[in-house]
N, C-alpha and C positions, 0 to 999 in steps of 0.2 A: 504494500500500500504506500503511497508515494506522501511525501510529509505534504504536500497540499492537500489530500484531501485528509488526512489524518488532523491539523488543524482547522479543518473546518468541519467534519466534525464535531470536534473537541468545541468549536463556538457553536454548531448547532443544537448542542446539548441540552435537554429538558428534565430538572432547573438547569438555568445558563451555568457555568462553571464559574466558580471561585478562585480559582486560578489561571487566569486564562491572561498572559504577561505580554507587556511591551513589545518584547521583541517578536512573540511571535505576532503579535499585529501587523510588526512594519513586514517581515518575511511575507504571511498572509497577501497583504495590500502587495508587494512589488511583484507578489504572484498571479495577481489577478490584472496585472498594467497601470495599477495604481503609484503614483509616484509621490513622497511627502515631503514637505518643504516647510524650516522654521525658521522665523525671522527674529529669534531668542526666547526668553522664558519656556513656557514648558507647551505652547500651543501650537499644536504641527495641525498643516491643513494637508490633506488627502486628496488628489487629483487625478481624476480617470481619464485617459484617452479621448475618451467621449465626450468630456467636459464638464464631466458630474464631479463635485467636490462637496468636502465635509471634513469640519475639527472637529480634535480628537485633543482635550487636555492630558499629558502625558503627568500618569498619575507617579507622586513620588512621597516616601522614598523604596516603597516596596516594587512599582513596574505592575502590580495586580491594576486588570481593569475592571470598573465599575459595571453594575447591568448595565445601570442606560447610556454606556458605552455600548455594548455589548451589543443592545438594541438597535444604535445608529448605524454601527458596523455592519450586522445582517442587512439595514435598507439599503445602503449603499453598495454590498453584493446584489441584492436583488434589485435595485434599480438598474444597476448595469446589465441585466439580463439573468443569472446566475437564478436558476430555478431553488429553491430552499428545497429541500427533504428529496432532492433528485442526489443519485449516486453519481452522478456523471461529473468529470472532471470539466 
């Protein structure tokens, strides 16, 4: 199983997961052509190909995200097309 869908997954999880960290969001997002960009402190903005964007407060000092992080990250997979509960890469 290849670590993309094995991280997502792990965010499509019901309850959302408790651990679900920093880093594998930004891996996640540059997996799916997503590109993040910060202009200091801790607020990265997320940028699709398409043109679809969305922040993301980069939580500290643990890296653990929030549900409704969690939440925003699932819209912006499925706004970009990214069927939820489909096995398909």
């Amino acid at each position: 199983m290849s670590k993309r869908l094995k991280l997502l997954q792990k965010l499509m999880r019901m309850p959302p997961p408790k651990d679900f960290r920093w880093d594998d969001l930004v891996t996640l997002m540059r997996q799916y052509d997503f590109k993040e960009d910060c202009e200091g402190g801790s607020h990265y903005m997320f940028e699709h190909d398409s043109g679809y964007c969305f922040s993301v407060s980069k939580t500290h000092p643990s890296g653990i995200l929030k549900e409704y992080q969690l939440k925003n990250i699932k819209k912006a997979l499925v706004h970009i097309g990214l069927e939820i509960g489909s096995n398909d890469e």
